[in-house]
N, C-alpha and C positions, 0 to 999 in steps of 0.2 A: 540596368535591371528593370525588369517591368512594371507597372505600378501595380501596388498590391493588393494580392486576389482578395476577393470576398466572394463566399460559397453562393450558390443561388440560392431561394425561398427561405431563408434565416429569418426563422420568426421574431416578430418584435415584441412577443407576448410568451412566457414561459410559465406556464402552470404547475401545479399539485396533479396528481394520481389517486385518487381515493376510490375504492370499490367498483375499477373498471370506466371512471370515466374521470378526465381530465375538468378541475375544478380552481377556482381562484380560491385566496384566502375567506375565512369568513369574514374579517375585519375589513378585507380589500386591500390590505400594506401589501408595497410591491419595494424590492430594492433593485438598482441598478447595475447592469452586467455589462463588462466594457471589453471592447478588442484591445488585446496589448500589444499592438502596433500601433495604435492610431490613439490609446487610452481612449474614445470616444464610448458614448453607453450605442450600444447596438439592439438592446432589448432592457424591457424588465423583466424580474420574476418575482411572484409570488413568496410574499414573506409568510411563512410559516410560526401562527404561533400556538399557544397551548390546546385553542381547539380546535384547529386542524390534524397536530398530532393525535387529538383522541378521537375525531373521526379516524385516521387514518388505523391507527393501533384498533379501534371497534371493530373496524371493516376486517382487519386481519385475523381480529380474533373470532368474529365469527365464521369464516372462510375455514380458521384451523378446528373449532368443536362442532361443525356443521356442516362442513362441505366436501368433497370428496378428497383434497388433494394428501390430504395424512393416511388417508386408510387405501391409497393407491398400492399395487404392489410395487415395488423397483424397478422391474420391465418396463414399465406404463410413463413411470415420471421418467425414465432414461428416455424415453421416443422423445418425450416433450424437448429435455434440456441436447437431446441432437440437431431438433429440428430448432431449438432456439442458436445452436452453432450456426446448424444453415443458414440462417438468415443474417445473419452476422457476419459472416464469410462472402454470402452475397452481396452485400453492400461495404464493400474492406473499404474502397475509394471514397466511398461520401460519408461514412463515418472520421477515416483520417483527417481529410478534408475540414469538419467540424471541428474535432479534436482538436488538431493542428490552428486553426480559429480562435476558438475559447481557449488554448493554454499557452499558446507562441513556441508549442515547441516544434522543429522541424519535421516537416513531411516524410521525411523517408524516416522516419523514428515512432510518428504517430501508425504509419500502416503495418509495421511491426506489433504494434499495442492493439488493433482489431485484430488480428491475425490469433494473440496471446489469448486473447479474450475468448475467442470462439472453441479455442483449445481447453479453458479451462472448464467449462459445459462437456464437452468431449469427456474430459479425463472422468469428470465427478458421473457422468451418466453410465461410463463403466465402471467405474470403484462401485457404485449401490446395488448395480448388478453381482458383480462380481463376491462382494463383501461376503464373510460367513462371520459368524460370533465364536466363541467359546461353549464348550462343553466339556465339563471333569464328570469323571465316574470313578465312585468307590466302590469296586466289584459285588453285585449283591447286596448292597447298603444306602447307595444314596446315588441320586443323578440332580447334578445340578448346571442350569443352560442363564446366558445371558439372553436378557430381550432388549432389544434397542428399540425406543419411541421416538419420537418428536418432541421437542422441547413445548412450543407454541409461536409465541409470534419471536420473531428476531431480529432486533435495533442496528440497524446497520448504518456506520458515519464513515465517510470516507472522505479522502484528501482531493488535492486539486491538481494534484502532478500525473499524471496518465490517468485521469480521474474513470473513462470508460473499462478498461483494463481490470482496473483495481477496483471498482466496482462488483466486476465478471467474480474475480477473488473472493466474496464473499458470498454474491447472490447465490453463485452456481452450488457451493455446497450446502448453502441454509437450504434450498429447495429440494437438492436432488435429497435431503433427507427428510422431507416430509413437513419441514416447518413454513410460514408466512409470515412476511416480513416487511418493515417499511425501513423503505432508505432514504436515510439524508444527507446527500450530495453536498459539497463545499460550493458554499455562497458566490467563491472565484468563478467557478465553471461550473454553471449547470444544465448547459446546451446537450452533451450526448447522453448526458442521465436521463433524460425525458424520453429521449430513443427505444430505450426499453420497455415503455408502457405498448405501443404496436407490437416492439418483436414478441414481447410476451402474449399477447392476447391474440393474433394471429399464428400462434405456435399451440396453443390450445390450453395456456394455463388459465385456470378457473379464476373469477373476477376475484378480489379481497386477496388475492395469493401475492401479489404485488404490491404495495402501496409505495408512493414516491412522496415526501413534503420537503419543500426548498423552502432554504431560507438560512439567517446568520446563526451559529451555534451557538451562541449565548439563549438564542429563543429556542427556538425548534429542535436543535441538540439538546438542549437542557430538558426540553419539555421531553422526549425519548427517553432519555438516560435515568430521569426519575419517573416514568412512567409507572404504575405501579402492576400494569398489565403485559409487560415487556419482560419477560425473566432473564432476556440473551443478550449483549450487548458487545457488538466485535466492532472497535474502533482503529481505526489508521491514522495519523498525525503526531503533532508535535507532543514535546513529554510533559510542557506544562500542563496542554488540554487533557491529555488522560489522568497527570494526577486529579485534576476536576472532576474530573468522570469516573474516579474511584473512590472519592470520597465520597459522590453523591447515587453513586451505585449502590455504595454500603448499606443507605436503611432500607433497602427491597431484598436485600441479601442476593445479586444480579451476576449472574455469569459473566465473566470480561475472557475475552485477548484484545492485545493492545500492543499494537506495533509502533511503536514511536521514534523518537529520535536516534540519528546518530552521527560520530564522529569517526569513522573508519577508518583503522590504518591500512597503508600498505607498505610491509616491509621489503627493500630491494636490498640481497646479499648481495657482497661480491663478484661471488662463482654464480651469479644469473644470467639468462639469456637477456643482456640490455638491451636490446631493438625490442625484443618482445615484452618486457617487462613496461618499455616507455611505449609501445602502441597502448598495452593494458590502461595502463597508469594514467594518459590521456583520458580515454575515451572513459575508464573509471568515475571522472570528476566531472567532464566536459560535455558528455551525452546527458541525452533531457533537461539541458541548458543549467548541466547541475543540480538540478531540483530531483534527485532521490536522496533517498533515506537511506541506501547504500554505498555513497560516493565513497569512495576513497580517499576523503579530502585533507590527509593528513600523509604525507608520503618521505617514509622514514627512508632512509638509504646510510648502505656502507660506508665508509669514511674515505675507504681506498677508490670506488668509483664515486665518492658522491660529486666533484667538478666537474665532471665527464656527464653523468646523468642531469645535472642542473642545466648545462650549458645544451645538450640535444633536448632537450625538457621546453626548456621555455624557446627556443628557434621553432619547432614547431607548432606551441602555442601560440605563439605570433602567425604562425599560419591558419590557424584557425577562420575558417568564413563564417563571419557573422552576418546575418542580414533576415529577410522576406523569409518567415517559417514556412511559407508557402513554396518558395524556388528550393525545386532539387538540390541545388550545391549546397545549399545554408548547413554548416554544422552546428552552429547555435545560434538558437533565435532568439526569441523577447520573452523576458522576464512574464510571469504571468499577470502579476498587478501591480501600480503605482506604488501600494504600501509595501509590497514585496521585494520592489525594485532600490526602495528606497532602506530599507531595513541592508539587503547586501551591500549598497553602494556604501552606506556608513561604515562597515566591518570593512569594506576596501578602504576607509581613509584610516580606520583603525590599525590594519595591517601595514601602513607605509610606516610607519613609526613602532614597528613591531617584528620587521622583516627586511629583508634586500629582494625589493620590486625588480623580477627579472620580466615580465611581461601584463601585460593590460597595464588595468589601474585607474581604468574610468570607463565611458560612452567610447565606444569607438569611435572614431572619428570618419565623416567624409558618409555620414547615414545617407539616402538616397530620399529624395522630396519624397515627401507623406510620412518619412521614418522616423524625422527627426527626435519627435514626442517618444516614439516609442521605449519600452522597456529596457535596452540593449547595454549589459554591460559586456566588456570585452575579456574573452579568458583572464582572469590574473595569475599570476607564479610569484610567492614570495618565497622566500632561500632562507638557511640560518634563523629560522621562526625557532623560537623558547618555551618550552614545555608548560611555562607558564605563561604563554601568550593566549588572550581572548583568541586569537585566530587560529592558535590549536587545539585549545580546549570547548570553543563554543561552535553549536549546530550554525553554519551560513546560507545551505540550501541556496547555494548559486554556485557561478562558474571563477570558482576562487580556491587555489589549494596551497597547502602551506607545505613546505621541505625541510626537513630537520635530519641531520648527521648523525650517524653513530657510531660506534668502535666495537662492540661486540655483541655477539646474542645476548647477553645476560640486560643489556644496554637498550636492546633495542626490543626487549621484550618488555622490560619497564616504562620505555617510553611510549609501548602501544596501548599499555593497559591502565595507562597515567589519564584516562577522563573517567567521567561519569557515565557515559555512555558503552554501551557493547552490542551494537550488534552485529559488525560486518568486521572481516581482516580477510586480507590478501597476502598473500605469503610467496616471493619471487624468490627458488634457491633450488640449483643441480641436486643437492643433499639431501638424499630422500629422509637420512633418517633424522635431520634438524627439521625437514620441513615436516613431520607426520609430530617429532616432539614440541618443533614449536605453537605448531598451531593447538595441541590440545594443552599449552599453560595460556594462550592467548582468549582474555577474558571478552569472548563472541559468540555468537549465538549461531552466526556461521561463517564459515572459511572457506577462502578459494586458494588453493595451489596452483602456482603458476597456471592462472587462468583469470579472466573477467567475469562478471556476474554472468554467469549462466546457471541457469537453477532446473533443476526437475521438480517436475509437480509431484514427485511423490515423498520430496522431502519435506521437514519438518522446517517453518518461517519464525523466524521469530528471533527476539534479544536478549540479552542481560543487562542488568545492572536498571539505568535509566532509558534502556532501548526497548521495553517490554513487559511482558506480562504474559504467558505463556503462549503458544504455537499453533500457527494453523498449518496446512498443506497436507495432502494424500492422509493417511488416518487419523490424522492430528485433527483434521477438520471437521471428521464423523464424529470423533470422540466430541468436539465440543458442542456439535449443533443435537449431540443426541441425550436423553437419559437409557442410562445404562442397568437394567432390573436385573437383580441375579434372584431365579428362581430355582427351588429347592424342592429334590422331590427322593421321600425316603421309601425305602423297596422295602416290603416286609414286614415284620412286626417293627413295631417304635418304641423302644425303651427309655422313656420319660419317665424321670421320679415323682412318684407317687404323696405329692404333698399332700397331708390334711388326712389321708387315707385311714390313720389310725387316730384313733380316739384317744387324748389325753386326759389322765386323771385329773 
């Protein structure tokens, strides 16, 4: 294998975005950003604290009561967020390339994630256009129309896992409806968040429309989230940090969605198609080195095939290539950081005494010179895992999935809805009418039939339980970046009672 790439011009200095131009902290605090291949610091960035968020939040606010980009009509902001696709699409290879850098996750997974991103600018630039509101009329008596505004500025915190991607997921609808916004990127990866400040400003958005402050969420996320000039607050990560972020939203009275945790099952019947259930089921856990909020990382099976799906289950996972997130073959690369690496690697020694280890179960062995250090656990497969096992009920956000038997729907519908967690189920069964009933008692927010995460942007994102806090995607996203005015208008005479009119003795 070759020794491991590193992108060219990778700055060694990662600033703030404040009103059009790229600035260091006031204070000067900078923390350190490493490659997780090599754990080495590659760059600093700028730690973000209370008063850079209020530069940044100023800048936005006065961009939003001041400057053109609210009172655009939809036409206008759709050119902009096309031409911000363009450029995005243009650059798909040195984007990945970064991506695939700051997160370890594999190259042919990051170019997919530019690709996603540049679509969801696309999608939102036609929804604004396209969009119409509501109008009721009471023949001859009353017309009444909704008006949709802009909120103002809108707090956007994002995770470290396709961090450019999931970015795209928020920015594109906070803009395409008229609001400005500062983002605060996860402290892990904040190399392709900075990206945005050129594509945006060379696509024609108006300075302050943008603002970027890096830095660790306890400062600069916090300092956002109790902003008192922030009304909007659409967070992605884990479900301790959003309950944080909902208690300290509460005395601004602050708009949330909140994508958070989860533990996702996926059920394999009998009568399923097993080849394709186990390519699923793989690639469910395994892609993006584990690290989504969607894994499947819980994968219940029939009793009648479950020796049969254990035994092809982990032979292939043992086939897994692991290595350089940069080499095409790699299908999972390195962990994104030390503490992250270290956090899975625990719940792997936690699972050997909690399961039957059919595959991993540590570093892989035989890493290649330069790799040693790096993040790299090896897929694990535990079997016979117990419903009250930590490694079935808790989030692991690595390449770690547990297997648990069942005997009947009633069985295996309890054991999927047995966490606290709900946002994702996967449902593997010929039977259309088990798989249409089971997945609406399956307590998630969303379902796949006999299928892998693949999603439309016009559906509705989001969890239950401890996965969430209401829904973004296709109108779900207008409704929350917008206020919604219902205005009243009565035809004719108005028959209002006449208080005070007559004189009492």
């Amino acid at each position: 294998m070759a020794e491991h790439y590193i992108p060219d011009d990778l700055p060694t200095r990662i600033q703030h975005y404040i009103n059009g131009e790229f600035v260091d902290s006031v204070s000067g605090k900078t923390f350190d950003v490493l490659d997780p291949v090599s754990n080495e610091t590659y760059a600093t960035a700028a730690a973000g604290q209370q008063e850079d968020v209020d530069l940044a939040v100023a800048a936005a606010r006065r961009a939003f009561t001041e400057g053109p980009w609210p009172r655009m009509k939809p036409r206008e902001r759709a050119r902009v967020l096309n031409r911000i696709a363009d450029a995005v699409e243009a650059q798909e290879t040195r984007l990945a390339q970064l991506e695939t850098f700051d997160t370890g996750l594999p190259i042919t997974q990051a170019k997919g994630q530019a690709l996603r991103a540049a679509e969801n600018f696309r999608f939102f630039a036609d929804l604004i256009v396209a969009q119409f509101d509501d109008a009721m009329k009471v023949p001859g008596a009353q017309i009444n129309y909704v008006n949709r505004k802009p909120i103002g500025v809108a707090g956007l915190i994002t995770p470290w896992n396709t961090p450019f991607m999931l970015e795209s997921w928020k920015l594109a609808p906070a803009l395409a409806t008229g609001n400005c916004v500062v983002l605060k990127p996860a402290e892990f990866t904040p190399l392709s968040a900075s990206l945005w400040a050129k594509i945006f400003k060379d696509a024609g958005l108006p300075d302050g429309v943008f603002n970027l402050v890096n830095g660790l969420g306890e400062e600069a996320g916090d300092a956002l989230v109790k902003h008192p000039d922030v009304p909007l607050i659409s967070f992605t990560g884990e479900t301790t940090t959003g309950k944080t972020i909902f208690r300290n939203a509460a005395e601004n009275l602050k708009g949330l969605s909140m994508e958070l945790g989860g533990k996702s099952p996926a059920i394999i019947f009998d009568d399923a198609d097993l080849d394709a259930a186990i390519d699923s089921t793989l690639f469910g856990v395994f892609s993006l080195n584990g690290e989504r909020c969607t894994a499947g990382s819980r994968i219940l099976v029939q009793r009648g095939i479950y020796e049969e799906f254990c035994e092809k289950y982990a032979a292939r996972a043992k086939n897994i290539v692991v290595g350089d997130p940069h080499d095409p073959k790699t299908e999972v690369g390195a962990l994104v950081h030390p503490e992250h690496y270290e956090k899975v690697a625990r719940y792997v020694e936690i699972g050997k005494g909690e399961g039957r280890l059919l595959a991993g179960g540590g570093r892989p062995e035989n890493m290649p010179a330069g790799q040693e250090n790096g993040n790299y656990i090896a897929p694990t497969v535990f079997a016979d895992v117990k419903p009250d096992a930590r490694i079935f009920q808790e989030e692991i956000f690595g390449p770690v999935v547990a297997i648990t038997p069942f005997e009947d729907d009633a069985e295996a519908l309890a054991l999927a809805n047995n966490t606290r967690y709900g946002l994702a189920g996967y449902v593997w069964t010929n039977d259309l009418t088990r798989a249409h009933t089971f997945s609406q008692n399956l307590e998630a927010g969303m379902v796949w039939l006999n299928s892998h995460n693949v999603r439309d942007l016009r559906t509705p994102f989001g969890g239950v339980k401890a996965s969430g806090l209401g829904h973004e995607g296709g109108y779900r996203s207008i409704d929350f970046y917008t206020d919604q005015q219902a205005v009243h208008i009565t035809l004719g005479s108005v028959h209002t009672p006449k208080f005070g009119a007559t004189a009492q003795n």
